[in-house]
N, C-alpha and C positions, 0 to 999 in steps of 0.2 A: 764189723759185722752188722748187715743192716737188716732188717725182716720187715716186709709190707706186704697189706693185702689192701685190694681195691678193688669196688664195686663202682660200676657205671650204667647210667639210664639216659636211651635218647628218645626225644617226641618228636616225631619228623612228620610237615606239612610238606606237601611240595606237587602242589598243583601244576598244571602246564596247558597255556592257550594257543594254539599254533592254528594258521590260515596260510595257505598253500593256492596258488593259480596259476595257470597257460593260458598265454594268444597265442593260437598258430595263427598268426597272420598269412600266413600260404603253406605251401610243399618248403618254402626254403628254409624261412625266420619263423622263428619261434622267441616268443617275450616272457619272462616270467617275474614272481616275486613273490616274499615270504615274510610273515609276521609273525613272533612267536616272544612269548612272553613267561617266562618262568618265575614262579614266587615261591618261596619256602620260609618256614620258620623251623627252630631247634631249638629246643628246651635240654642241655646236655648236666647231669647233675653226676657227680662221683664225692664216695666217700674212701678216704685212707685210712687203714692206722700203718703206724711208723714207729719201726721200735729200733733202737741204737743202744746199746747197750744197756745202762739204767734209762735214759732217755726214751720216753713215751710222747707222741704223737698222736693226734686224731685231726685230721683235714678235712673238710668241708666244701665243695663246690658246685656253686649253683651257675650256670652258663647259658643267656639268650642272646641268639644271633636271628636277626631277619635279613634276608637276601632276598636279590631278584636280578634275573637278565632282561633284559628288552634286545631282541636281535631284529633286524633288518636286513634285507637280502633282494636286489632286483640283478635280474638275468637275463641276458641271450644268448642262442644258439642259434648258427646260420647251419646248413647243410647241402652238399647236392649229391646229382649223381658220379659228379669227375673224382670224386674221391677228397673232397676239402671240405672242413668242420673247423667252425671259430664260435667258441665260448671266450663270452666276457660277466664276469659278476663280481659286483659291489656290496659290501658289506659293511653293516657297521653292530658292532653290540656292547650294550652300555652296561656293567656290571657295578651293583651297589651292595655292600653287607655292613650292617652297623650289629653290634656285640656289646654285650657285657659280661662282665666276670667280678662274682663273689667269690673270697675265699676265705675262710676262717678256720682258724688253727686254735686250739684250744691254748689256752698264757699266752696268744697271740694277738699282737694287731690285725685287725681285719684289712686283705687287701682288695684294691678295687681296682679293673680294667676297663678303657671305657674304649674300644676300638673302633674304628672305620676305615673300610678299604671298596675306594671307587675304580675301576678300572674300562677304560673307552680303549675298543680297537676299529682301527676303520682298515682297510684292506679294496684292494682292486687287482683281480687276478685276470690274467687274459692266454687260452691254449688255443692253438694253429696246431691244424692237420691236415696234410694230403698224401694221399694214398694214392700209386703210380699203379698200373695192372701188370708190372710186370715185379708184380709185391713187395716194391721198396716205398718204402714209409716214414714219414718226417714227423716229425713232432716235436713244438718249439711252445715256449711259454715265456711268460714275464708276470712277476709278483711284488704290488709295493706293500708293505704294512706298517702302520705307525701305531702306537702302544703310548698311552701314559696312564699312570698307576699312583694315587694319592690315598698317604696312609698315615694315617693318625693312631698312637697309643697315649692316651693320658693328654700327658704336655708334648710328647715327643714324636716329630716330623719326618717323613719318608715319602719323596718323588721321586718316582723311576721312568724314564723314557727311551723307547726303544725306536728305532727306525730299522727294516730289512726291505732289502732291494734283493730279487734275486731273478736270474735268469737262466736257462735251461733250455735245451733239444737232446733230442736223441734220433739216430736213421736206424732201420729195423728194417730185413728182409727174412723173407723165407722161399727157399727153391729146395723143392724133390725133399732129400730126407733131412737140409740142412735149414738152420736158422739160426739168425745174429741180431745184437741188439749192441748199441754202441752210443754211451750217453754221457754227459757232463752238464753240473748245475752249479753255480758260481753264484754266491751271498757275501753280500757284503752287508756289518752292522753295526749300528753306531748304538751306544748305551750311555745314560748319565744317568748320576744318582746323586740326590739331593737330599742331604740330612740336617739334621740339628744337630751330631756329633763329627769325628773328623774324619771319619770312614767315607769314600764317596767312589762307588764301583763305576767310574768311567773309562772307557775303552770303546776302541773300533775294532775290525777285525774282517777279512777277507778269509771264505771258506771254499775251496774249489775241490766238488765233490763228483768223483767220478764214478763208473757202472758202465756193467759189460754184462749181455749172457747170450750163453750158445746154446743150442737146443740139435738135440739128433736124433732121428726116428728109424733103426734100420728097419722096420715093420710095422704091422697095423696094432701088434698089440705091446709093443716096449719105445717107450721115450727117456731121453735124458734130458736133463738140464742143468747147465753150470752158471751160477751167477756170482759176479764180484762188485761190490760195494763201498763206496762211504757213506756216513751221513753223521750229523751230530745231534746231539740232544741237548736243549738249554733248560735250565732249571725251573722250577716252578718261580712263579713273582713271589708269593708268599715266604720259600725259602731265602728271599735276597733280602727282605724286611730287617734291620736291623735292630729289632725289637727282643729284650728278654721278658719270660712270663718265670713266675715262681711255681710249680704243682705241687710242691708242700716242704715243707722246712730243708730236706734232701736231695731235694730232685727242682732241676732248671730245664730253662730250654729256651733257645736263641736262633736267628737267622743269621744268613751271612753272606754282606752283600760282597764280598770276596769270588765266590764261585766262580768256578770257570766250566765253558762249556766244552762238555763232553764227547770224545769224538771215537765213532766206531766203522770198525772194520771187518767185513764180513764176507765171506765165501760158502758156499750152497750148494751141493751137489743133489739132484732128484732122480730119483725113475722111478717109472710110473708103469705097471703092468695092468691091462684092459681095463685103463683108462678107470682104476678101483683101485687097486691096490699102489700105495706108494710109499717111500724110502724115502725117507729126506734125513741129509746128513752135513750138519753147519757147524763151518768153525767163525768165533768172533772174537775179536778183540774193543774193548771200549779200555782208551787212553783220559785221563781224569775222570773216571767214575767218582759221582758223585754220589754219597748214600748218607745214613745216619752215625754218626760218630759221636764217643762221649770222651767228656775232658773234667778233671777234680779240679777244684777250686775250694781247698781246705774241705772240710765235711761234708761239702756239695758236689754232685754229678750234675754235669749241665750237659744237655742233648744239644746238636749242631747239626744242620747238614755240612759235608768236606768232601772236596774232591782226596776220595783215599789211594789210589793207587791207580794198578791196573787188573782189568779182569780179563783172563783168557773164559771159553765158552768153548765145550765141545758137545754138541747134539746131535743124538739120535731118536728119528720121528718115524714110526711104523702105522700107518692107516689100512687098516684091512676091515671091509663090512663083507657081509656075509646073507646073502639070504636064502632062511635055512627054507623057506615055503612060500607061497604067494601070498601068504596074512600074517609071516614073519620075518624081519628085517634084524639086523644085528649091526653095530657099528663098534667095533675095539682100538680102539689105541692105547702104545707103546711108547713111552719117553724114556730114553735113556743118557744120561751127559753128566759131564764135570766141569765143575768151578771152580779157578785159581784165581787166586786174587793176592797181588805186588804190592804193597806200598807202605810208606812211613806214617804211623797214627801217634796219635798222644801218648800209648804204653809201649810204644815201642815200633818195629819194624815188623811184616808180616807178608810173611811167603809160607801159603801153602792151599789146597784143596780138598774137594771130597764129590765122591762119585755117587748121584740119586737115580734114580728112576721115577716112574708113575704110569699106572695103568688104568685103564676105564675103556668100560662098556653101556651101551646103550640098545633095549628091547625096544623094539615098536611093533606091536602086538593088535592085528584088525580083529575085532570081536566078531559079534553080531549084531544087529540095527545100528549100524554105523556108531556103533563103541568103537575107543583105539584104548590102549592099553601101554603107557611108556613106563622101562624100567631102567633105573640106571645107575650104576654104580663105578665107585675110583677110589684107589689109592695109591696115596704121596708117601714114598719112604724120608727118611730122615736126610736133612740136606745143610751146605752151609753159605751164610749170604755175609760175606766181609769176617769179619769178630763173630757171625750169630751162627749157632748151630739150632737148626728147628729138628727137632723129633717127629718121626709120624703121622699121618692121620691117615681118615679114613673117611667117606659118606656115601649111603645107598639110600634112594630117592622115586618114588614113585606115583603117575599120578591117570588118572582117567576121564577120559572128551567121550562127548557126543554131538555130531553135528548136529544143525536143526534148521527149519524152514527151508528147505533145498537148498542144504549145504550152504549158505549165508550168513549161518552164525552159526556158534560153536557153546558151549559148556564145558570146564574144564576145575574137577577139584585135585589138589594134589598135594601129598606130603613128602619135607626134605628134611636129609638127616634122618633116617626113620629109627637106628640102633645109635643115634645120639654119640657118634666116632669123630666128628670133625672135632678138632681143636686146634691149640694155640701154646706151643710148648718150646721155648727159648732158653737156651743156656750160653752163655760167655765162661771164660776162661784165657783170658790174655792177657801178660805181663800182672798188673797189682789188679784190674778188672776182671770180679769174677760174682757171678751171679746168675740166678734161676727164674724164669720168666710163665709162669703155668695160667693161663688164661682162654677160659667157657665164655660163648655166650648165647644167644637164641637161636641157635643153630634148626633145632627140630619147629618146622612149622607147619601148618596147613593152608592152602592157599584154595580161592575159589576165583574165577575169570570166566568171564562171561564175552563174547567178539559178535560182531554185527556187521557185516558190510551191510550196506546202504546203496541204493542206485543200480543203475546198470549193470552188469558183470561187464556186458561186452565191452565199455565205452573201455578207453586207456588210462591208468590212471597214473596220476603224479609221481615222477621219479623222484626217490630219495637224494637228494642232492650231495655232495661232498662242498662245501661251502670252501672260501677262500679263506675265513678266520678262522677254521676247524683246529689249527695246531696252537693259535693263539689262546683262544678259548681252551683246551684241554691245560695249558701252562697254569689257566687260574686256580687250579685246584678245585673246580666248586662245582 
């Protein structure tokens, strides 16, 4: 029987430099490029106690990390009238965090982490299109990325290198009330890992991931759509780290560069009524889900990420807005679905699920002198994720703008959480693991934003980009 309570405090910097520009060199070509520099710091401090029987605990931890991205990004776009479009963009972003960790345990040694994690991706993506008038549609791509990832704990070593080659088209038509979409994308990927101990996650692996959807309109105001899928998900870098950290005399937690990547399966059915109202109803499968799992090692729990089994997914998604006046606008959604989840863990074997919901609404409310008025509210019934059943919550949310200097800038204060219902409430109960997870934190806040454009309205301004490192960069965690 174990009882612990912990408190946590974070101080989060995290400024952000970004510079953005176009040459239309003509009607055709278009040049671009993007600079953007991210810096943060975190001050992360948590107190435990820890109580085991007669056994008494008190833990300590003081934690600073400084990070920063440097991203780089030059672009083309050719265009015409015959219906062909080629984007080419290069990338590169250089990722640095150095950390330390204090921890002190009371009749304990004090321990000390001294981490560093560099990580460089460079990437070159390049999309073809032509569009025929008699509305069949091509679309081809090719994407290189290479990945290396240098991580130091203390004494101990961790290289990881990744190379992905991947290639992709899809043809798409549409005639009268029909449409098809017909597509295949083929990765191939080489991975090494280079340790100080005798674990080393090397592997290749060819992934040929296909996609279809049909689209049917017998009218102007009812559509369908059926879509099927694969695709996979690879782990975060951070989870492949073969690093253990201590969190207090009870509690571990470890990488593992073992993982395997995740592979999901998914079917979609839509309709969509005046182009407002829609139905969306997905079944999914993901084969080695990967998630958090715990394993005993004598008095100790040690956290892991594991590929734990299998997850089925059935969802149902209800979008229906509403406006009830021309200075009142309503927006509701409906989630309804279940989670089963297959597979073999440390306490045994586990087949079984459980059916959630969640509902939420959103007010947008036109005052007068150009006040708006947003209210909004949701709740998550109780659901289960692997081993973990979450209980409840709730949060209702509201805040008030006023635009200013002819509509150019805005003013906006607003408070979330306002009946303080969002929470954090986790229970286990599986084979010899069993335990209660109850955890608040600053939920309720007040926020104040202030927006400015600048310049022209008329001129056009700079497209948000989808970069070719985007999925690399979200891997890091950071």
């Amino acid at each position: 029987m174990i009882n612990q309570q912990t408190s946590s405090l974070d101080k989060w910097s995290d400024p952000v430099f970004r510079v953005t520009a176009d040459y239309v060199a003509n009607r055709n070509n278009t040049f671009g490029g993007i600079i953007e520099r991210e810096s943060s710091t975190n001050t992360d401090s948590y107190n435990t106690y820890s109580q085991q029987g007669a056994n008494n605990y008190q833990t300590t931890s003081c934690n600073l990390s400084v990070r920063h991205w440097n991203t780089y990004n030059l672009n083309y776009q050719y265009s015409d009238t015959l219906g062909t479009e080629l984007t080419v963009d290069l990338d590169r972003a250089d990722f640095y965090k150095d950390g330390s960790i204090a921890l002190m345990t009371t009749l304990q040694p004090q321990l000390n982490y001294q981490t560093t994690t560099g990580i460089r991706i460079s990437t070159i993506k390049a999309d073809y299109t032509h569009s025929w008038k008699n509305t069949l549609k091509i679309e081809s791509g090719l994407k290189i990325a290479g990945l290396q990832t240098n991580n130091t704990q203390n004494e101990h070593l961790f290289h990881y290198h990744e190379n992905i080659i991947a290639v992709y088209t899809s043809l798409t038509q549409s005639k009268r009330n029909w449409g098809w979409q017909l597509g295949l994308r083929a990765e191939q990927t080489e991975a090494k890992g280079e340790t100080s101990s005798i674990t080393k996650p090397d592997t290749s692996y060819i992934n040929l991931l296909p996609s279809a959807y049909f689209t049917y309109s017998p009218g102007s105001k009812h559509h369908f759509r059926l879509s099927l899928s694969r695709r996979i998900k690879r782990p975060d870098y951070s989870d492949l780290q073969p690093f253990s950290y201590v969190l207090d005399p009870l509690n571990q937690q470890t990488g593992n560069p073992q993982l395997r990547v995740q592979c999901n399966d998914q079917a979609e059915l839509t309709y969509t009524l005046d182009d407002r109202i829609s139905l969306i109803s997905t079944l999914s499968r993901a084969a080695d889900y990967f998630n958090t799992v715990y394993r005993e090692s004598g008095n100790i729990l040690v956290e892991m990420p594991a590929n734990a089994g299998t997850m089925t997914t059935l969802n149902f998604d209800l979008n229906f807005p509403v406006k009830i006046s021309k200075w009142w606008n309503m927006l509701n959604k409906l989630n309804a679905g279940n989670d089963h989840f297959s597979g073999e863990l440390f306490q045994g074997k586990l087949d079984q699920g459980k059916w959630r919901y969640q509902f939420s609404s959103s007010q947008r409310i036109s005052l007068f002198s150009k006040y708006q008025l947003q209210l909004s509210c949701r709740y998550t019934s109780a659901s289960q994720n692997l081993i973990y059943q979450q209980q409840s919550s709730a949060n209702a949310s509201a805040s008030i703008s006023r635009k200013l200097f002819n509509d150019q800038a805005s003013v906006r204060i607003g408070i979330s959480d306002i009946f303080k219902t969002q929470r954090q409430y986790t229970s286990v109960n599986f084979g010899n693991l069993q335990y209660t997870d109850f955890g608040t934190f600053e939920s309720r806040r007040v926020s104040l934003s202030f927006n400015w454009r600048f310049g022209n309205t008329k001129i056009r301004q700079t497209e948000e980009r989808s970069r070719g490192d985007a999925d690399e960069k979200r891997r890091s965690g950071s």
